[in-house]
C-alpha positions in Angstrom: 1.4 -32.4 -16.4 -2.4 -31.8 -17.4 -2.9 -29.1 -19.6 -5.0 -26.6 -18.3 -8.8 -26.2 -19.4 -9.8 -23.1 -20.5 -13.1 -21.8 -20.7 -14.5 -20.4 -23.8 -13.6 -16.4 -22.4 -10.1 -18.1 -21.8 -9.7 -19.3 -24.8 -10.8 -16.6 -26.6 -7.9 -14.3 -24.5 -5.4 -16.7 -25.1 -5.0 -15.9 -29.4 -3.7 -12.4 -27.6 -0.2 -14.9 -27.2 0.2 -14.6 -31.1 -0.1 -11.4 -31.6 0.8 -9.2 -35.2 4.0 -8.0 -35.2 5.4 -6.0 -38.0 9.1 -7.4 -37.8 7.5 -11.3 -37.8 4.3 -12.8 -38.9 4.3 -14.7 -35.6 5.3 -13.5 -32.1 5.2 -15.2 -28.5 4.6 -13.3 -25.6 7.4 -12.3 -23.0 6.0 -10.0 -20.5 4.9 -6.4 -20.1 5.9 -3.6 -19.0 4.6 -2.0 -15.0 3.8 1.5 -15.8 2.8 1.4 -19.3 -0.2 3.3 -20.4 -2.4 2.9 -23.7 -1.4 6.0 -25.2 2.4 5.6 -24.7 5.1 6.4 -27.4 7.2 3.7 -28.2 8.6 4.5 -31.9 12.3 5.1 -30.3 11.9 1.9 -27.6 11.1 0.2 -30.6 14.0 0.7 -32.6 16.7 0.4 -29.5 15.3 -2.3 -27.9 16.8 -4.8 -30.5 20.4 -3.5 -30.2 19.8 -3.0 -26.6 19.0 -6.3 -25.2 20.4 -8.6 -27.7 17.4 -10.3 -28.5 17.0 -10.2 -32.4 13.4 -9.8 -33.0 12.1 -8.1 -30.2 9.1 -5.3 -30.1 7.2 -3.8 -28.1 2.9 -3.3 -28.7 0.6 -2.1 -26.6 -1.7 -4.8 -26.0 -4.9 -6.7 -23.5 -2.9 -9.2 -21.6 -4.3 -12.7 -20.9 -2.4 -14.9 -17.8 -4.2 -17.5 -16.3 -5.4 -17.5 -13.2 -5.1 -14.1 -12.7 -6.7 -11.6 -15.5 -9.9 -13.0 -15.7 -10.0 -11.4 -12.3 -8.9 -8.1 -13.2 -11.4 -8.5 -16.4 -14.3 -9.0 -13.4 -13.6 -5.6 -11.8 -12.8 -3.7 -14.8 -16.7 -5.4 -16.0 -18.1 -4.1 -12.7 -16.7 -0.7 -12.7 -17.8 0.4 -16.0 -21.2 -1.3 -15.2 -21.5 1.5 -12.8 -20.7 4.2 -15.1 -22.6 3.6 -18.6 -25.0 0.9 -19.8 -24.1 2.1 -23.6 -21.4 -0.6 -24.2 -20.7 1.6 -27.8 -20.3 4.9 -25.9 -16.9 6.4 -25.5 -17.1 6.7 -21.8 -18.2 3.0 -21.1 -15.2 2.0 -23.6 -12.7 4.5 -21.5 -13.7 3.5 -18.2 -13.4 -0.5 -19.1 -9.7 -0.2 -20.5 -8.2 2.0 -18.3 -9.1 -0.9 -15.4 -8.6 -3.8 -17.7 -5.6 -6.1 -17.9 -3.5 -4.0 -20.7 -0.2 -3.0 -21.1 3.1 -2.3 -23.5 3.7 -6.6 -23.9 6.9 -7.7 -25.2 7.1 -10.2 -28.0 10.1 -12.1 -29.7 9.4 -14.0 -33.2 10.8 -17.3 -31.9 9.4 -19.9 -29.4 13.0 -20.6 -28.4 13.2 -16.7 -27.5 11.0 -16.8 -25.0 13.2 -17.8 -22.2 16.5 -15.9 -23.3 14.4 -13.2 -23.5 12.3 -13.3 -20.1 16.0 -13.8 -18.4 17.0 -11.0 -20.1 14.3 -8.4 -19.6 14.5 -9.3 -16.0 17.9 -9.1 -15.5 17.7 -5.3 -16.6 14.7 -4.3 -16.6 12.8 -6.3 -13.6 14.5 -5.0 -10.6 14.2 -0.8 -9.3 17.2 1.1 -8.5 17.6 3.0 -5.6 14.0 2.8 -5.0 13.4 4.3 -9.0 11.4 2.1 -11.9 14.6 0.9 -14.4 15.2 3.0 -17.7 14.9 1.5 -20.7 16.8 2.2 -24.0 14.1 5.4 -24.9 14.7 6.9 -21.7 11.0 5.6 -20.5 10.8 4.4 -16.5 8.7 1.3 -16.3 9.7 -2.3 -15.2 9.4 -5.4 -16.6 7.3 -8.3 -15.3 6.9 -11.4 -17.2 3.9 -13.5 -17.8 3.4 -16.6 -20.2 -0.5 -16.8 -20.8 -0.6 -20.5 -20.0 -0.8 -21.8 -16.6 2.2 -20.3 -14.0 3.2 -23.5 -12.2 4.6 -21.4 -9.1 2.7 -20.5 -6.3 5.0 -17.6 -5.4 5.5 -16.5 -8.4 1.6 -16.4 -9.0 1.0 -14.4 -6.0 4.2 -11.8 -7.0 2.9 -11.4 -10.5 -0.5 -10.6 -9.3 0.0 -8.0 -7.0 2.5 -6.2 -9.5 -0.3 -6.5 -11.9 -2.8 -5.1 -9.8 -0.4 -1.7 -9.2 0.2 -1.5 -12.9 -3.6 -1.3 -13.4 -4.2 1.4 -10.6 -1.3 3.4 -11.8 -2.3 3.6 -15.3 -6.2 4.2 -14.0 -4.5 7.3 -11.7 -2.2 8.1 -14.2 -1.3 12.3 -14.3 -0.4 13.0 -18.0 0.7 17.2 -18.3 0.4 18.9 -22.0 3.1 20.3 -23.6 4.0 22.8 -26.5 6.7 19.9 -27.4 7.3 18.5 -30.9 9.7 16.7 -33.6 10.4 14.4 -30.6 11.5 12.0 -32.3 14.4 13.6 -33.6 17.7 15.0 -32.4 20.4 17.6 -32.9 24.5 17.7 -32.5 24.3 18.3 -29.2 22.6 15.8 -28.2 25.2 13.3 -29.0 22.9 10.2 -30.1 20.0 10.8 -28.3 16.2 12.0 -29.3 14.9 14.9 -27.9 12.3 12.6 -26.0 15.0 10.6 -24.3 16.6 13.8 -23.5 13.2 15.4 -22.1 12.7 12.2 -19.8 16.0 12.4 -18.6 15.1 15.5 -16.5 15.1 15.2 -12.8 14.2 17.0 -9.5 17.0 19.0 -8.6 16.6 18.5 -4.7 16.3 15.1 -5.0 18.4 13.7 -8.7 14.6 11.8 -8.9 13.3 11.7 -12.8 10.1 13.5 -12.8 8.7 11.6 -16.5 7.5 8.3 -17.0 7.0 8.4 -20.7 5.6 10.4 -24.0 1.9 10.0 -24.5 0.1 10.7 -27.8 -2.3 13.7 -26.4 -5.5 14.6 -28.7 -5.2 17.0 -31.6 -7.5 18.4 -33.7 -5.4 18.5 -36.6 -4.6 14.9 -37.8 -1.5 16.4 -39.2 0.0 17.2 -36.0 1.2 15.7 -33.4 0.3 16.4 -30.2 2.1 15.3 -26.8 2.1 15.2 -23.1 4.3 13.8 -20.1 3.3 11.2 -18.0 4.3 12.3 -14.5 5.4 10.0 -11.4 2.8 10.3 -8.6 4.6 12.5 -6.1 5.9 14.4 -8.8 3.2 16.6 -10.3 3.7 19.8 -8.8 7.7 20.1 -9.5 7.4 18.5 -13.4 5.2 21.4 -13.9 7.3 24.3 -13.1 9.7 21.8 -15.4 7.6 21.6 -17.9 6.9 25.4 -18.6 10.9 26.4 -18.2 12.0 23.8 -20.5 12.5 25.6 -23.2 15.0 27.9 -21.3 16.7 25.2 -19.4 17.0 23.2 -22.6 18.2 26.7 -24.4 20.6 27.0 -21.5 21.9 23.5 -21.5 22.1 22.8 -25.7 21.7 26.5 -27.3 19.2 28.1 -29.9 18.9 24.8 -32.3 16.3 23.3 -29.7 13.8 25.8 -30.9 12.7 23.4 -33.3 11.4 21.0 -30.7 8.6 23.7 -28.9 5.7 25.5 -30.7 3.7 27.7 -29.3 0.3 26.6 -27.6 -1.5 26.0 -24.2 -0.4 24.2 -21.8 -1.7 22.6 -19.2 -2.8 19.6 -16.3 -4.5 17.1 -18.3 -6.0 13.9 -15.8 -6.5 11.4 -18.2 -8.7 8.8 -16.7 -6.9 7.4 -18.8 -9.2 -16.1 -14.9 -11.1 -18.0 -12.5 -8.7 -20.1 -9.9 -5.7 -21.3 -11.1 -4.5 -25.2 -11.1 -3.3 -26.4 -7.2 -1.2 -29.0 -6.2 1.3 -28.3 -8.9 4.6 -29.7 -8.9 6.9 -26.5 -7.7 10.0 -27.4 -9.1 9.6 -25.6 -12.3 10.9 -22.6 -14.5 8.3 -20.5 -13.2 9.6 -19.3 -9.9 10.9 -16.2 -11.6 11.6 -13.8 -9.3 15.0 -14.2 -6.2 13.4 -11.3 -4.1 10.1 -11.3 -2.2 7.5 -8.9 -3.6 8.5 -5.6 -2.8 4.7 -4.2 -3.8 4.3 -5.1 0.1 7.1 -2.9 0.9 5.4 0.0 -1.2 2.7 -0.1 0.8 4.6 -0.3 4.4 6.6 2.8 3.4 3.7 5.0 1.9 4.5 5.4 -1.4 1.3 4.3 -3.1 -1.8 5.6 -1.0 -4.7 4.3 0.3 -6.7 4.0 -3.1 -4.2 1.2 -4.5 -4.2 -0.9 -1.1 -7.8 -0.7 -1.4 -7.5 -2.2 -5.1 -5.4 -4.6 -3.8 -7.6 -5.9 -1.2 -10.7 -5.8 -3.2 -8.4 -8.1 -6.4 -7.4 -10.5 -3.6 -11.1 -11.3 -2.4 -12.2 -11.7 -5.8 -12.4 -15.5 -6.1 -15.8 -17.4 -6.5 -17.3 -14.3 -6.4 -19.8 -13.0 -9.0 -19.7 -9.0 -9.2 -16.4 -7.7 -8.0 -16.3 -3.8 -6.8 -12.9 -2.1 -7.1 -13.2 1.3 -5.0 -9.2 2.6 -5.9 -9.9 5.7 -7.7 -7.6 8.9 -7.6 -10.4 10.7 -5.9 -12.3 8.2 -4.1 -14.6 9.1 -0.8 -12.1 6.8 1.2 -9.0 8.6 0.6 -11.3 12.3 1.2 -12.8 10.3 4.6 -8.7 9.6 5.4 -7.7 12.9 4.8 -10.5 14.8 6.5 -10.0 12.6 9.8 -7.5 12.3 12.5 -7.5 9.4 11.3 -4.2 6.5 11.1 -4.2 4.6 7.7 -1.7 2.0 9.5 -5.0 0.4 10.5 -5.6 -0.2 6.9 -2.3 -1.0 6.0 -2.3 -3.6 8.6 -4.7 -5.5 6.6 -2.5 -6.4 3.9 0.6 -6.4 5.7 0.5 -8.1 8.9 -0.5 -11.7 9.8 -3.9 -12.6 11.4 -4.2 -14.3 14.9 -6.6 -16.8 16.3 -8.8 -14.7 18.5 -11.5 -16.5 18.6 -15.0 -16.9 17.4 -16.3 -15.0 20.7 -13.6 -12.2 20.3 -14.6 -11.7 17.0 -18.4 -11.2 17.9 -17.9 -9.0 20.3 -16.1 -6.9 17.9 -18.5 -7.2 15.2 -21.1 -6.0 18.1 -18.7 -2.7 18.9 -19.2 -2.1 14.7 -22.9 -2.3 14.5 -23.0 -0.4 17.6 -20.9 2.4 15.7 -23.1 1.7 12.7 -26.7 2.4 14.4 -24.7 5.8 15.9 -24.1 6.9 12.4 -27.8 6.1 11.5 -26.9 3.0 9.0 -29.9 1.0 8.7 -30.5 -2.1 10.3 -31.0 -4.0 6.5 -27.9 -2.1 6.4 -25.8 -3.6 8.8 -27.1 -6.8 8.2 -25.8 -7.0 4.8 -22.2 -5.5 6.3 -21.8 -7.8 8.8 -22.4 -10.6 6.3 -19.8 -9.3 4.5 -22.0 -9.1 1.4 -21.4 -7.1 -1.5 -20.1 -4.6 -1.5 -18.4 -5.0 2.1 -16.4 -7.7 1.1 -13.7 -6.2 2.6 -15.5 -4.5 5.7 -14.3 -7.1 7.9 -10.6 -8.3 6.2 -8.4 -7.3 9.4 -10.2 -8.4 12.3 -8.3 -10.8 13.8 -5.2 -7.9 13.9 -3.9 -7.6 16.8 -3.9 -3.5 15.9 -7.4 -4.2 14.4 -9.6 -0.9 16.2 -13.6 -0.5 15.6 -13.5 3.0 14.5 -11.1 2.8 11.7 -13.3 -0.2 10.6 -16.4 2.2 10.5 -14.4 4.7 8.7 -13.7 1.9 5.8 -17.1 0.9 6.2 -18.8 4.5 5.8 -16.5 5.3 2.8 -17.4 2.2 0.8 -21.2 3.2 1.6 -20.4 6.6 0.3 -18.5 5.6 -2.7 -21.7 3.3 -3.8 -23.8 6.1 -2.9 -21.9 8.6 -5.2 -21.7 6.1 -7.9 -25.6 5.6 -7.5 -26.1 9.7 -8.3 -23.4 9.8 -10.8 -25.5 6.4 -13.0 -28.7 8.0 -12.3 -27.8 11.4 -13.5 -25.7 10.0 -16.8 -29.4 8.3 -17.5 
């Protein structure tokens, strides 16, 4: 098979593969983990992972991932964003912007090329598969699931297409990530009671009592103003926020109910509180498909996240914006937390199934006339809501940054006035991001 040829920005992402290690002075890259974040604790994951999988070697780091065909994508939009933001590529809030939407994650490397594969079988066996609709639990007591990636060149079409969309949730989670403060320390270490666990793994074990759901995805590292002490907070599962914290300030007590006094050395005494962290060009075709790369038995089930609601409208939005990013030179990602789509959705008597429908359902020939005539019911819409005629030029061309105005058309459940809704959001989004540049300058 011919090797894949990387440009110079692909080359330059591809060292990432070797990355330092402090059990190994070389490492290969396995995979990464769905649901990491930057700030993440993995002192206990890394010293149970070993004796947990089997797999001598093994660590965790939090690193920039490079696959091909596929990040340099993500790298696009993450560009784009923070070009919208701040022009001061040394500022703090350009730098924050432009890694929380970049390709990064926890990776997992073993020391041994010959590792690779044991270990990707492995880490997908256990850790690449939900349970009863939850993300797996690894050794720590963390909830995040494994997808693997390789760097070079996936030979599998499938698996190319599975791998990006799980990619493209693990970069809107950790962008919409809800982290909550906490009064918690020592976590690290452990008491009698707790049999052989750390207080963290104890902590993440906690779970809705209606529902036996775990509210935690992990520890993150939270800022402190004395170097000398740490400082932590809980990264909270999406539909979880309000219950983790009533759980989060009666811990103490349920913890003193559950273990006795000795778990006063885990709390001190401080505020607490909500803390929103805002926190590859084409690939090879024509591949022969018979190869180890068609890792995964089940279809994507990212498609069934979206058919049953559980992420909202600002991910499918990501989604759809990632998947028309080919050949194209500025890329706009609209999936924020509190984007002027999801306010427009909410404020309306308004259906997302519309939306949904757009990734989810197939298209059908209608037509060229059909699909005129519905492009003439939108501008007609348009000119009612007072859009300019330059306007609605540039949106029924689909140019930026209505690449996706016109995505579900040929849906059979495709309906003009949900497809002016998308449209006026997108217009409102660029027009809030206009005021936001203009007032940062």
């Amino acid at each position: 098979m011919k090797k894949p040829e990387y440009k110079k920005k692909d080359r330059a992402a591809h060292t990432i593969l070797l990355a330092p290690m402090q059990k190994s002075p070389t490492s290969y890259l396995v995979g990464i983990a769905v649901g990491s974040t930057e700030y993440q604790d993995l002192v206990v994951l890394n010293q149970k992972l070993e004796e947990a999988t089997g797999i001598q070697g093994i660590e965790a780091s939090y690193q920039n991932i490079h696959q091909t065909g596929i990040t340099a994508d993500f790298w696009k939009m993450a560009n784009h964003k923070v070009s919208m933001v701040n022009k001061d590529k040394m500022s703090r809030e350009y730098l924050r912007t432009k890694y929380m939407w970049a390709p990064n994650a926890v990776a997992f490397f073993v020391p041994k090329r010959e590792l690779v594969t044991i270990a990707r079988k492995k880490l997908l066996k256990d850790y690449g598969k939900p349970l009863k609709g939850e993300d797996p639990v690894w050794p720590d007591g963390s909830s995040m699931r494994f997808l693997p990636v390789k760097g070079a060149a996936i030979r599998n079409d499938r698996t190319n297409e599975i791998i990006r969309k799980r990619m493209a949730y693990h970069i809107w989670m950790k962008a919409n990530e809800t982290t909550i403060n906490t009064n918690v320390v020592n976590i690290h270490e452990s008491i009698e009671a707790f049999g052989n666990k750390t207080f963290s793994e104890i902590v993440l074990e906690m779970a809705d009592p209606d529902t036996g759901t775990r509210m935690f995805n992990h520890f993150n590292r939270a800022w402190s103003n004395d170097p000398r002490k740490e400082k932590w907070g809980l990264s909270v599962k999406p539909n979880m926020v309000h219950k983790a914290e009533q759980a989060i300030q009666h811990m103490k007590d349920t913890l003193f109910d559950a273990y006795g006094p000795e778990i006063d050395k885990f709390f001190e005494d401080y505020q607490m509180g909500l803390s929103y962290w805002d926190a590859a060009q084409g690939r090879p075709r024509n591949i022969n498909q018979e190869d180890d790369d068609d890792w995964f038995e089940e279809e994507d089930d990212i498609d069934d996240l979206i058919k049953r609601g559980i992420v909202d409208t600002s991910f499918i939005q990501f989604l759809s914006g990632q998947q028309n990013t080919s050949d194209k030179e500025s890329v706009v990602s609209w999936g924020t937390g509190d984007s002027t789509y999801t306010e427009l959705v909410e404020n309306q008597t308004l259906s997302t199934s519309g939306t949904l429908s757009s990734i989810t359902q197939d298209p059908i020939n209608i037509g060229t006339e059909n699909i005129a005539e519905r492009k003439g019911m939108v501008k007609e819409l348009l000119m009612k809501q007072g859009v300019t005629n330059e306007e609605i030029n540039s949106i029924m061309m689909s140019r930026s940054p209505y690449e996706l105005a016109f995505s579900g058309i040929q849906l059979p459940t495709w309906e003009p006035t949900k497809e002016v809704f998308l449209i006026m959001a997108i217009r409102s989004s660029v027009d809030n991001t206009n005021t936001e540049s203009t007032n940062d300058e």
